[in-house]
N, C-alpha and C positions, 0 to 999 in steps of 0.2 A: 236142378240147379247144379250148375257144374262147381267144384270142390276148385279149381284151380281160379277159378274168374271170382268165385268170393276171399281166399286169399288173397288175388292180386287188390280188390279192394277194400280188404281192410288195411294192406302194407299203404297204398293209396293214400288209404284215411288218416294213419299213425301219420305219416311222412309232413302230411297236411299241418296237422295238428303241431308237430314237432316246428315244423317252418313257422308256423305264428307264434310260438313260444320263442323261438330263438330270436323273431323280429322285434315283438316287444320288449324283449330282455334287454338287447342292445338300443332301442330307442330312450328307453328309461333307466339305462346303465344300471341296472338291479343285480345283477352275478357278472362272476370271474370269464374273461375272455375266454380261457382253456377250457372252461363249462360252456360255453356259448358254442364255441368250434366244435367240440366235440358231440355235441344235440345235435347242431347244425347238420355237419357229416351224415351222422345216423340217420337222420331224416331227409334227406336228400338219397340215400343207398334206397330207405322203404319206400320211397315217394319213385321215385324212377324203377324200383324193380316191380312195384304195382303195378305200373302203367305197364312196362314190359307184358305180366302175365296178362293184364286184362287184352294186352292189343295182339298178343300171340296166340293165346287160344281161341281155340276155333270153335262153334256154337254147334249144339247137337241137338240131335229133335228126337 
Protein backbone atom coordinates (compact mmCIF):
# COMPACT_ATOMS: atom_id res chain seq x y z
CA UNK A 1 0.00 0.00 0.00
CA UNK A 2 1.51 3.04 -1.06
CA UNK A 3 2.04 5.69 2.23
CA UNK A 4 1.28 8.63 -0.11
CA UNK A 5 -2.33 7.45 -1.89
CA UNK A 6 -3.67 6.55 1.68
CA UNK A 7 -2.69 10.18 3.01
CA UNK A 8 -4.15 11.59 -0.06
CA UNK A 9 -7.38 9.63 1.18
CA UNK A 10 -7.85 10.36 4.26
CA UNK A 11 -7.01 14.37 3.54
CA UNK A 12 -9.92 13.25 0.90
CA UNK A 13 -12.10 12.05 3.52
CA UNK A 14 -11.45 14.99 6.36
CA UNK A 15 -12.25 17.52 3.39
CA UNK A 16 -15.56 15.48 2.72
CA UNK A 17 -16.45 15.41 6.16
CA UNK A 18 -15.71 19.00 6.83
CA UNK A 19 -17.90 20.14 3.60
CA UNK A 20 -21.05 18.51 5.16
CA UNK A 21 -20.38 20.09 8.30
CA UNK A 22 -20.05 23.34 7.08
CA UNK A 23 -23.35 22.76 4.58
CA UNK A 24 -25.49 21.73 7.44
CA UNK A 25 -24.30 24.43 9.58
CA UNK A 26 -25.36 27.04 7.27
CA UNK A 27 -28.66 25.52 6.15
CA UNK A 28 -29.68 25.37 9.90
CA UNK A 29 -27.91 28.62 10.68
CA UNK A 30 -26.35 26.76 14.01
CA UNK A 31 -22.70 28.73 14.22
CA UNK A 32 -21.02 32.01 13.52
CA UNK A 33 -20.26 32.85 9.87
CA UNK A 34 -16.39 33.25 10.66
CA UNK A 35 -16.60 29.55 12.10
CA UNK A 36 -18.53 28.33 8.99
CA UNK A 37 -15.74 30.23 6.48
CA UNK A 38 -13.13 29.09 8.18
CA UNK A 39 -14.01 24.93 8.24
CA UNK A 40 -15.09 25.71 5.03
CA UNK A 41 -11.58 26.81 3.74
CA UNK A 42 -9.83 23.99 5.64
CA UNK A 43 -11.87 21.60 4.03
CA UNK A 44 -11.71 22.55 0.72
CA UNK A 45 -7.29 22.87 1.17
CA UNK A 46 -7.79 18.62 2.47
CA UNK A 47 -10.48 17.90 0.05
CA UNK A 48 -8.54 19.06 -3.14
CA UNK A 49 -4.95 18.27 -1.78
CA UNK A 50 -6.30 14.53 -1.48
CA UNK A 51 -7.43 14.40 -4.73
CA UNK A 52 -4.15 15.94 -5.93
CA UNK A 53 -1.97 13.04 -4.08
CA UNK A 54 -4.29 10.26 -4.90
CA UNK A 55 -4.49 11.44 -8.83
CA UNK A 56 -0.57 12.26 -8.78
CA UNK A 57 0.94 9.09 -7.51
CA UNK A 58 1.79 6.71 -9.49
CA UNK A 59 0.83 2.75 -8.62
CA UNK A 60 3.66 0.34 -7.92
CA UNK A 61 3.64 -3.41 -8.12
Amino acid sequence: MNLKRTFGAILTTLGVIGLIYTGANIVNHTAHFTTLAVVGIISLLFFFAGIGLVKTTADQA
